[in-house]
N, C-alpha and C positions, 0 to 999 in steps of 0.2 A: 771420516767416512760415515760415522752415526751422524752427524747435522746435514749430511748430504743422502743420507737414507731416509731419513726423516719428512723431509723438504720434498722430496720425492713423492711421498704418502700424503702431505698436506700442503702442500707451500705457504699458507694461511695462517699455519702456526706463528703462535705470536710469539715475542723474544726470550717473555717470562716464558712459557708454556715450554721453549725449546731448552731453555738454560735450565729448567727444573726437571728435564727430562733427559739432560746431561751431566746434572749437577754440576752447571757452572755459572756465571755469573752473566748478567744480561747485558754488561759490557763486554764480556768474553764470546758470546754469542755473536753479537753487532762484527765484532771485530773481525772472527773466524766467516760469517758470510762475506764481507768484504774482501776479503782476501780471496776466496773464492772467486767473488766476480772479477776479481782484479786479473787471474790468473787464468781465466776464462774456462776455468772445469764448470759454473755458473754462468748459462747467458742468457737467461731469461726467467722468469717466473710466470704460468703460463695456466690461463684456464683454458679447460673446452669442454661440450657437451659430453658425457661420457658415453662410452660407446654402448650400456646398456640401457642408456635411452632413446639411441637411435638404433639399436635393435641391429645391430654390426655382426660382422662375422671376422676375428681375430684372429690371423694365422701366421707362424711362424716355419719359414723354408730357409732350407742350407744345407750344402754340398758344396764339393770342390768345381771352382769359376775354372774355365782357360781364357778367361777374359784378363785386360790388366786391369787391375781389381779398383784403383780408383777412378776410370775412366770407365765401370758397370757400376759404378753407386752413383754415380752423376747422370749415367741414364736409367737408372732404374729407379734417381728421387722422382724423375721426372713423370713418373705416373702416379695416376691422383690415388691412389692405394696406400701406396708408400710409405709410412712412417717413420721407417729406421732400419739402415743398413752398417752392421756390424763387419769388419777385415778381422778373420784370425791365421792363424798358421797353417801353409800350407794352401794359401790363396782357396780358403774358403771363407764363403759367404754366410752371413747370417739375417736373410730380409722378413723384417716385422710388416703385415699389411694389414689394414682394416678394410675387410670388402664389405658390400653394403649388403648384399645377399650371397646365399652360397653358390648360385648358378655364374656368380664372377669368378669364382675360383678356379676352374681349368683356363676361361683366356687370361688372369694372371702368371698362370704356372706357364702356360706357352709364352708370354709378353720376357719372362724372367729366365726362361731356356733359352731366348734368343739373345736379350740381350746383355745377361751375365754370361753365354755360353755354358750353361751349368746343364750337363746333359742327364742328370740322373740326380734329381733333386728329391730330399726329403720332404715331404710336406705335412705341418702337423698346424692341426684346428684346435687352437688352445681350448682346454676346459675352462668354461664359465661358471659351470658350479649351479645352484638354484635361480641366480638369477639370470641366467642365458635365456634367450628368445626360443631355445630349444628346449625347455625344461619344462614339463606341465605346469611348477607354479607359478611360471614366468607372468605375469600382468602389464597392464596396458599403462603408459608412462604420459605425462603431461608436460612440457614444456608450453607456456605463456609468452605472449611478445614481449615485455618486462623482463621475463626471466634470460629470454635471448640477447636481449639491449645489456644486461648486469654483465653476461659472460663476454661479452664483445669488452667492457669497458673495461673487464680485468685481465684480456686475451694476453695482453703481452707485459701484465705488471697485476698479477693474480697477489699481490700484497697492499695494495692502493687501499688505501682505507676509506671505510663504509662514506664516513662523509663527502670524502673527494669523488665515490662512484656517483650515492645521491644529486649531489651540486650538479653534476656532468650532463643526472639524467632528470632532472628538474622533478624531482620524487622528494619524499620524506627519506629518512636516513633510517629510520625504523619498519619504513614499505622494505629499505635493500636488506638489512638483515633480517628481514622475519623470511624475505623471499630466497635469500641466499641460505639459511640456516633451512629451510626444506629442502634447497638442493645438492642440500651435502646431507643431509638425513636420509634421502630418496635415493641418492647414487648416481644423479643426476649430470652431476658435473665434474669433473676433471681436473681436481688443483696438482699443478706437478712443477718440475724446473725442466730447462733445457740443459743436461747436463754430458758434458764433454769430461769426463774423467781419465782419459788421454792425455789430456793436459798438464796433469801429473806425472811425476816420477812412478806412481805406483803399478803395480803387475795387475791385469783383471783375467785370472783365467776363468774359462766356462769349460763346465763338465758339462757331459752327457752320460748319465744315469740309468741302468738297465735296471729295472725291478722288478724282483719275484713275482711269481704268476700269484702268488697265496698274500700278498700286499695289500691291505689297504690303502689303494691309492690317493685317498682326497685329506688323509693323515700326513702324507710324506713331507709336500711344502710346509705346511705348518709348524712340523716336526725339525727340518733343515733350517726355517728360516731363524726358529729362535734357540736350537741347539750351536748353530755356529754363526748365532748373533757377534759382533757387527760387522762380521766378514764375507757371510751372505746375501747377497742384496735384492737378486731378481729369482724366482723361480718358475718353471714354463711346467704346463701338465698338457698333453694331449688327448681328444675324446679321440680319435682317430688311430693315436696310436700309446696305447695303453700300458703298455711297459717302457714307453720311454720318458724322460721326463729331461731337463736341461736347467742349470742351476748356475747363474753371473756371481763370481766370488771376489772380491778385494781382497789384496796383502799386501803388505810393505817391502816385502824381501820374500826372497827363493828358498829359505830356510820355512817359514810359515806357509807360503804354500806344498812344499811337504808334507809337511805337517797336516796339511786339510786332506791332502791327499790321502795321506797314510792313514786317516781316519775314518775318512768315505768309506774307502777299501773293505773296512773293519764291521760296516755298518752291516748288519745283518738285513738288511730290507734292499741292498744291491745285486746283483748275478757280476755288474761289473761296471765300472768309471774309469772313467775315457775323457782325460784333460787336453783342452788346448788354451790358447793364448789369445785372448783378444787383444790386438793391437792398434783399433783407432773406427770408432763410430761414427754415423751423420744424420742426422735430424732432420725428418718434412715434414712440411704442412700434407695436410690429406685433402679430401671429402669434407671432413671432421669440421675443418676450419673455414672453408668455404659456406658450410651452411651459418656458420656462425657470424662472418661477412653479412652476407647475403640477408639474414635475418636479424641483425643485431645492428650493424653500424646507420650511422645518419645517414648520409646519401641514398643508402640501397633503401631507406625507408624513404626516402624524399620521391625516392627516382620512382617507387614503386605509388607512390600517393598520389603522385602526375599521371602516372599511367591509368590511374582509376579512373580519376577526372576528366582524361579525354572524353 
């Protein structure tokens, strides 16, 4: 679960760099990713434009569906928002969306009342932190048509190496990494996997976190993620809604999440946690990927360099 934690944070990461960060060995590394993909908790390795360089609005809603719960994630991938729709117990939803402004946020919440039947939905606008589009020191970000073309060639194999992107895109191979090394400097860009950890035997429960009014909240994930390192893997913070917060845990058995449990419980920065069970995620394209089509692949550049010349 740390090489699939990891992978998540960078997918870029190289074998040495993974294996040294697991202390394991770089064939042991090779090995455990393949297995992975083989098994399909792995099915892509995946850049995009990051969302705060397209200046997005990040939102995470869930309440109980009366909808049948796989037949409302198949209409709800179906809008271009969508990124990822979570089934936990109790036929509740957990839908991740990336709006592109906040003035889309109520006809999403109506689009996902109708067609989850979720009639009393939470809705929480993830904290971005300093670099949110909402943050005084937020600044103005630069994507280049090069840098668009780089992210398109590693859209759906974000491991391809420099030389193979270079060849592809009839560049130097020192033009793709000096340009690719600013947009992972910058924040620019999005290295992740498509990761189905369902696919596993293992348990993923997700708490929901109530936190003291006297909290410092932008301490807490930081404090969870590497207190119950490698068992924590996602943590959600809301500016909208301040004392909540939602935390994706891995365990191998019912005995260790107990355990995580009984320990939340104990944490002095809770009022109270409230476990459920994720039972099976799905993964969309957005917006996100579209603009990355649109401005990055060869045709759409073809199609669009005809259109000039009429």
């Amino acid at each position: 679960m740390t090489l699939s934690k990891l992978l998540l944070t960078n997918s870029r990461l190289s074998y040495r760099e993974l294996a040294d960060r697991l202390d394991l060995s770089v064939n042991a590394v090779h090995k455990r990713i393949r297995t992975l993909i083989e098994q399909g908790i792995i099915r892509a390795f995946t850049a995009k434009i990051s969302n705060y360089a397209l200046e997005g609005v990040p939102v995470l809603i869930f309440g109980m569906s009366e909808a049948q719960s796989f037949e409302a994630c198949e209409k709800l991938g179906k809008h271009d928002s969508t990124y990822w729709v979570g089934v936990a117990g109790g036929n509740c939803l957990y839908v991740g969306a990336y709006l592109q402004n906040i003035g889309e946020l109520e006809p999403y919440v109506d689009f996902l009342k109708k067609e989850a039947q979720m009639p009393d939905p939470t809705v929480g606008i993830e904290h971005q932190g300093a670099g949110s589009p909402f943050s005084p020191s937020f600044r103005a970000v630069t994507l280049y048509p090069l840098d668009y073309r780089i992210i398109y060639a590693l859209s759906n194999n974000s491991r391809k190496l420099i030389s193979e992107v270079a060849e592809e895109l009839g560049v130097s191979a020192k033009t793709v990494r000096r340009r690719l090394s600013r947009m992972i400097s910058e924040g620019l860009i999005e290295l992740s996997i498509k990761w189905y950890p369902d696919a596993s035997n293992d348990i993923m429960p997700i708490f929901h976190l109530h936190l003291k009014a006297s909290v410092d909240k932008s301490k807490v994930g930081p404090f969870l993620l590497q207190r119950y390192s490698p068992h924590a893997i996602i943590f959600w913070s809301f500016s909208n809604l301040p004392n909540h917060a939602i935390c994706v845990v891995w365990t191998n058995t019912m005995k260790k999440l107990r355990e995580i449990l009984e320990s939340l419980q104990k944490e002095p920065v809770f009022e109270s946690v409230n476990p459920n069970i994720l039972y099976t995620g799905f993964i969309f394209d957005t917006w996100r990927d579209r603009i990355v089509s649109e401005k990055g692949a060869p045709a759409a550049r073809k199609k669009r360099q005809e259109q000039r010349s009429r």
